[in-house]
C-alpha positions as CSV (number, residue, x, y, z in Angstrom):
1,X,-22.7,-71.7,52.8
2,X,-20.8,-68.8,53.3
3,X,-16.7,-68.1,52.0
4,X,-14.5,-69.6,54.2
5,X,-12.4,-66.7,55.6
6,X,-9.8,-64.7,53.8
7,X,-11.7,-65.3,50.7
8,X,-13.3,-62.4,49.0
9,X,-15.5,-64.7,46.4
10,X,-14.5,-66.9,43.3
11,X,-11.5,-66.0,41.5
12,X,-11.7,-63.6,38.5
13,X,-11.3,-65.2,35.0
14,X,-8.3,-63.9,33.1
15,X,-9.4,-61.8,30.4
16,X,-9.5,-63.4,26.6
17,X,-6.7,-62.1,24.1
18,X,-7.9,-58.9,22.4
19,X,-10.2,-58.4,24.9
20,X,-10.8,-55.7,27.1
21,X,-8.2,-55.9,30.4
22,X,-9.8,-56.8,33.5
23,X,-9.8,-54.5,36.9
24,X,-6.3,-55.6,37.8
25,X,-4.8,-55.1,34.0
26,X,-6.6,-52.2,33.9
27,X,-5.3,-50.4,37.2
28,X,-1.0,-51.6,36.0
29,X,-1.6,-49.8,33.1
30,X,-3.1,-47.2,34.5
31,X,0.0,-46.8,36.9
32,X,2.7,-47.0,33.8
33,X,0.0,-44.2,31.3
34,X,1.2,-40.3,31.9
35,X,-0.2,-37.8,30.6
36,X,2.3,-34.8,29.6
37,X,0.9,-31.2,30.3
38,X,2.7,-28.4,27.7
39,X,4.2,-25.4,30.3
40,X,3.6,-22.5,29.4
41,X,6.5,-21.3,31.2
42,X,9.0,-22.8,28.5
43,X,7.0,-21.6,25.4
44,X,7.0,-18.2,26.9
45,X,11.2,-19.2,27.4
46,X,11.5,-20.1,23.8
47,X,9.4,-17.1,22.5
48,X,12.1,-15.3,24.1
49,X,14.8,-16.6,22.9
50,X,13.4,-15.7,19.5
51,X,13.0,-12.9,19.9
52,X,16.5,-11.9,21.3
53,X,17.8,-14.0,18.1
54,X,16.0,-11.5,15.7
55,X,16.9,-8.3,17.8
56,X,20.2,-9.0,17.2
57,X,19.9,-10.2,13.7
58,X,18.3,-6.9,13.4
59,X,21.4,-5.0,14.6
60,X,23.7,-7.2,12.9
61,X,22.2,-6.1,9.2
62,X,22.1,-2.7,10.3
63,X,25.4,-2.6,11.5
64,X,26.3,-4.0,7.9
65,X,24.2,-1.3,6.1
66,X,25.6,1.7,7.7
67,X,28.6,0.4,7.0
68,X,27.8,0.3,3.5
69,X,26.3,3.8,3.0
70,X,29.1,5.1,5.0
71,X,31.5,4.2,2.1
72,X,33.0,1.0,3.5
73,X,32.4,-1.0,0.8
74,X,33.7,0.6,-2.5
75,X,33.4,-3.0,-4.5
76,X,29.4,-1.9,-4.4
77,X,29.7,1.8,-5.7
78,X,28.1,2.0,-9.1
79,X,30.4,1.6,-12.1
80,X,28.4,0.6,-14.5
81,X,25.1,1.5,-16.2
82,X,23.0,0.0,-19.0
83,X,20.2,1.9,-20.8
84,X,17.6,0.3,-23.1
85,X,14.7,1.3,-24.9
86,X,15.9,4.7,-25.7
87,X,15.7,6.3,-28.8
88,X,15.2,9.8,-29.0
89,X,17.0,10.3,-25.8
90,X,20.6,10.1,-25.7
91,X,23.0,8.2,-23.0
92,X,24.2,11.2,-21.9
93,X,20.9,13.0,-21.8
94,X,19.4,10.0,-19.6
95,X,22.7,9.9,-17.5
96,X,22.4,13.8,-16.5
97,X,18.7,13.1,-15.8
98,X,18.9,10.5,-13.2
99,X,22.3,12.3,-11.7
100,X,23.9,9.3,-10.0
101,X,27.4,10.3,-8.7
102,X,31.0,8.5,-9.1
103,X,30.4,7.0,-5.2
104,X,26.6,6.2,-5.2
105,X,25.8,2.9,-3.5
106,X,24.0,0.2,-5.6
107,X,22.3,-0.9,-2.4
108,X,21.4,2.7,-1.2
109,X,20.4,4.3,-4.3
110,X,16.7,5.3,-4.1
111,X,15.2,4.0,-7.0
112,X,11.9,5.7,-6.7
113,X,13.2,9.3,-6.8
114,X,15.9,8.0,-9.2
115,X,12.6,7.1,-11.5
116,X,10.8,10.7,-10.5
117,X,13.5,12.4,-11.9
118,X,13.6,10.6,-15.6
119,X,10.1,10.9,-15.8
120,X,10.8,14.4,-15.5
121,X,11.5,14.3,-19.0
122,X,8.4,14.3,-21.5
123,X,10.0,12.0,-23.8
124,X,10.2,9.5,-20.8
125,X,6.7,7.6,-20.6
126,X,7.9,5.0,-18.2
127,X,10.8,3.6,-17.3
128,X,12.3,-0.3,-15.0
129,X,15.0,0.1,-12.9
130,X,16.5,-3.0,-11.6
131,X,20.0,-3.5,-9.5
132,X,22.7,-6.1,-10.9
133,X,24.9,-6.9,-7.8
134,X,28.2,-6.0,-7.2
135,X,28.0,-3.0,-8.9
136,X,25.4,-2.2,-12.1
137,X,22.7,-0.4,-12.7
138,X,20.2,-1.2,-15.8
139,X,17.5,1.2,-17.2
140,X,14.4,0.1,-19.2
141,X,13.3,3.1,-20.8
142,X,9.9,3.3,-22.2
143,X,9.6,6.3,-24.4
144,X,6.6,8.3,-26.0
145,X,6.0,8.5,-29.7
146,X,5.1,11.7,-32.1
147,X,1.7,11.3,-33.3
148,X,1.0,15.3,-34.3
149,X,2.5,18.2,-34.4
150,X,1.0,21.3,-32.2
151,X,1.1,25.0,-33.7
152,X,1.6,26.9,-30.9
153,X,3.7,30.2,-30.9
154,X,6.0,27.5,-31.9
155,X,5.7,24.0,-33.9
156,X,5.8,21.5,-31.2
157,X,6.2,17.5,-31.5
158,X,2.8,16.2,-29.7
159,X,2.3,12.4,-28.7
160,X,-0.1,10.4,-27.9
161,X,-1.8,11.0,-24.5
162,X,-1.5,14.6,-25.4
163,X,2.1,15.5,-23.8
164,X,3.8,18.5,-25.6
165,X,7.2,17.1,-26.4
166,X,10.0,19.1,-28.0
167,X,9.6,21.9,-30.3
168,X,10.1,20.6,-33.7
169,X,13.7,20.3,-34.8
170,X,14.6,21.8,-37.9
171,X,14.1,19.9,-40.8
172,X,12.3,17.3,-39.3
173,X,10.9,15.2,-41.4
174,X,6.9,15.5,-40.3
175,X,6.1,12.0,-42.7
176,X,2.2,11.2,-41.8
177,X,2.0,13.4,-38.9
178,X,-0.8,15.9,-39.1
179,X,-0.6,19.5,-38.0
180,X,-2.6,20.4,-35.0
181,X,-4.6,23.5,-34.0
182,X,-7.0,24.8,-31.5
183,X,-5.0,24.0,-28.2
184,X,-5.0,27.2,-26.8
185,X,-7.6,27.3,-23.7
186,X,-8.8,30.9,-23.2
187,X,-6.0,31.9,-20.7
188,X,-3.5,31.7,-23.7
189,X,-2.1,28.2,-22.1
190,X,-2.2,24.7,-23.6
191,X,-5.4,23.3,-22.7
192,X,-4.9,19.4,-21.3
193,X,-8.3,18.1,-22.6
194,X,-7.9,19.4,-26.2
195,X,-4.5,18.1,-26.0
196,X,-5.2,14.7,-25.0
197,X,-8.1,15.0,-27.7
198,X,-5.4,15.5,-30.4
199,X,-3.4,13.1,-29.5
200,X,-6.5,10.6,-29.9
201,X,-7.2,11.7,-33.1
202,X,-3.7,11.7,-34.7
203,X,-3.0,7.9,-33.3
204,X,-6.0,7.1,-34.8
205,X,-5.9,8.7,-38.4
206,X,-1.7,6.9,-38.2
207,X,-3.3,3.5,-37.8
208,X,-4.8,3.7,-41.2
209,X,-2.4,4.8,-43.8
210,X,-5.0,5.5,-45.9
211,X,-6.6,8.0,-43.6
212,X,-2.9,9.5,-42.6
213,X,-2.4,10.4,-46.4
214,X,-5.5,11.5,-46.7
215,X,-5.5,14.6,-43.7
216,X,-2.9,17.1,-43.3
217,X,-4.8,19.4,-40.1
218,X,-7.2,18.6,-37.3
219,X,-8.3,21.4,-35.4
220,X,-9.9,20.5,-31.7
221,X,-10.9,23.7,-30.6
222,X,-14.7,23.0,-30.5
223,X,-14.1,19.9,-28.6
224,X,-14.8,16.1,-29.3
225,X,-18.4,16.6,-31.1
226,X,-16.8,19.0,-34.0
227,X,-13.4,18.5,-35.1
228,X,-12.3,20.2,-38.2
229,X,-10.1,17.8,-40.7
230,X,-8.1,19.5,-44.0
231,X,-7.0,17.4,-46.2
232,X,-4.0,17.0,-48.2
233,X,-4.7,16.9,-51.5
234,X,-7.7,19.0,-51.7
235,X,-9.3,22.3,-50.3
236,X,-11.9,20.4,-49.0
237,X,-12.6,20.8,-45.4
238,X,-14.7,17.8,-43.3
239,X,-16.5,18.1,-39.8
240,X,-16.3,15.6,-37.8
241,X,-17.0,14.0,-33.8
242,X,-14.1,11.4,-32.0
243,X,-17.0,8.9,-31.8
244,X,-17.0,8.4,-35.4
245,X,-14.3,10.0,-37.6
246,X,-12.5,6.6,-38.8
247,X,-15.8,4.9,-40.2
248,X,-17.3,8.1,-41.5
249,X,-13.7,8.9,-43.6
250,X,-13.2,5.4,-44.4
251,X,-17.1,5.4,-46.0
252,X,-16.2,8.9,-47.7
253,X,-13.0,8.6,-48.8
254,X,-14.4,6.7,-52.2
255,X,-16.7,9.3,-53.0
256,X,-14.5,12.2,-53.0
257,X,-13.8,12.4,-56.6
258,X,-17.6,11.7,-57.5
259,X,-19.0,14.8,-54.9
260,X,-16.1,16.9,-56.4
261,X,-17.0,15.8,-60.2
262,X,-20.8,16.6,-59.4
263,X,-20.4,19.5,-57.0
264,X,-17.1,21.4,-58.0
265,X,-17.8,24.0,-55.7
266,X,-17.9,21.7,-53.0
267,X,-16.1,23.3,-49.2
268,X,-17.6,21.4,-46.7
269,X,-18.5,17.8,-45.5
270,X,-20.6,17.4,-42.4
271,X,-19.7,13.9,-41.8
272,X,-20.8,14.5,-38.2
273,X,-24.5,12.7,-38.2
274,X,-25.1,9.4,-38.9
275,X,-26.6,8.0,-42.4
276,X,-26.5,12.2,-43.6
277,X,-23.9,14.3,-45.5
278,X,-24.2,17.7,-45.6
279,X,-22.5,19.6,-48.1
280,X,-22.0,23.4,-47.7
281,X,-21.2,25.2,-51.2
282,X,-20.3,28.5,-52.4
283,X,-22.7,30.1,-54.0
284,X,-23.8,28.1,-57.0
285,X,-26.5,29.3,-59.6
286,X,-29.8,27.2,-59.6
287,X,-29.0,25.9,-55.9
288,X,-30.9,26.2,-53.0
289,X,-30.4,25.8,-49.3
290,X,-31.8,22.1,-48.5
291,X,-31.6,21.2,-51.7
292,X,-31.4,16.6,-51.4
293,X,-28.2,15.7,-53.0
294,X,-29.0,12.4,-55.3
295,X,-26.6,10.9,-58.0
296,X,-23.4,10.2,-55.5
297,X,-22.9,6.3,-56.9
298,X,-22.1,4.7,-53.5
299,X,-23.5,6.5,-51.0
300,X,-26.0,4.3,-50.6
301,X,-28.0,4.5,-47.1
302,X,-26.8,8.2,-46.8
303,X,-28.4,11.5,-47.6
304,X,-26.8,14.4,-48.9
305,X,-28.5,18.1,-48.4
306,X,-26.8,20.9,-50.2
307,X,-26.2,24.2,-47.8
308,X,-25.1,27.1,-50.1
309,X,-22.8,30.0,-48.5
310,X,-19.3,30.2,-47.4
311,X,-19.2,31.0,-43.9
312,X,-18.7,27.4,-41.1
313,X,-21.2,25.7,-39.6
């Protein structure tokens, strides 16, 4: 039997709750979903606009600045500066230094090549400079400490990564600091290595006291592997390397007045070579050269050999 006419088949069941819509649900919903495309053509707009907004911000703070280092704003001219850290350095040393004028700008001042121009000084290791708005300037000085003192065709203070100073004031009071020789390099100028090398050597001996009452000179003009010491309180000269100098002196220093008790004519200590002491005499009857020095209570582990003659190693 076929449809009677105007009838396309049996009528669609309407589709459960929850369930997925039928053809006819499906195409209304269809009509009423749109799908928004972004245009380019207002992004590019927008990016535009941003850009026009920044351009003219742009101008706007340079406008203001050339204002300012024109002179137009006097409530920003420095009036006020604050130094700390210094000590050997006066105020008015510092303040001729970084030569900042009555009118200079706190926002214009160029703090880099004010910097350069205190590190100009050798007193001046390092040195913070920060702006305080409206109108002050602070300075955090960082300064360099006398370790040595270098005997050049003058005394010199030396410090501790080897800079040469000041020449030593008059009656300075030199305390634990040890005299320095050997800096001159064979052009008659201050050699920077040698330098440096002394400035080791001194900070080192100051960290112990022991060791800075104990040497008056240190002579670095055979370089790192054989530095001359002089001591204080005693003629006695010692050889020694960088490497090494604080243990070997620290193991010696208890023996000193047994090797000069047993060898009065005692000069020299080689204190250069580990677990051996070499002892260079003046010419002592019924000593030999190598002769094994024995009988030193507490150099234990070490071995002594007697060198007789007068002249260095």
């Amino acid at each position: 039997m076929e449809p009677l006419k105007g009838m396309t088949g049996l009528p669609e069941k309407p589709a459960k709750p929850g369930g997925p819509p039928g053809p006819e649900r499906e195409h209304f919903l269809r009509g009423q979903l749109r799908v928004r495309k972004a245009s380019g053509r207002i992004s590019r707009v927008r990016l535009a606009r941003l850009v026009l907004l920044l351009a003219l911000l742009g101008l706007g703070v340079g406008a203001v600045w050339m204002t300012i280092a024109r002179g137009g704003a006097p409530e920003l001219e420095i009036d006020r500066i604050f130094v700390e850290g210094n000590e050997r350095l006066s105020e008015g040393e510092i303040l001729e230094l970084i030569e900042v004028g009555a009118t200079a700008n706190i926002l214009t001042l160029d703090l880099d090549e004010t910097k350069r121009k205190l590190l100009r000084s050798a007193w001046v290791k390092d040195v913070e400079l920060k702006r305080m708005l409206p109108a002050t300037l602070t300075l955090q000085i960082v300064e360099r400490t006398p370790v040595a003192v270098a005997a050049l065709s003058e005394l010199y203070l030396l410090a501790e990564d080897g800079t040469i100073l000041d020449q030593l004031p008059p009656f300075y009071d030199m305390g634990k600091l040890v005299l320095v020789r050997g800096l001159s390099d064979e052009a008659g100028g201050v050699s920077s290595d040698r330098a440096a090398l002394a400035g080791r050597m001194a900070e080192a001996l100051l960290a112990d006291e022991r060791l800075a009452l104990l040497v008056s000179e240190l002579d670095v003009a055979e370089g790192a592997d054989s530095i001359t010491l002089r001591l204080r309180q005693s003629p006695l000269t010692m050889l020694v390397s960088e490497k090494t100098m604080v243990s070997r002196l620290l193991e010696i220093v208890p023996l000193l007045a047994g090797i000069a008790e047993r060898l009065p004519g005692v000069k020299v200590l080689d204190l250069r070579f580990q677990n051996r002491v070499y002892v260079r005499l003046q010419p002592v009857p019924g000593e030999t050269q190598g002769t094994t020095l024995t009988g030193l209570t507490g150099l234990t582990g070490f071995t002594g050999v007697i060198v007789p003659g007068g002249a260095p190693f």
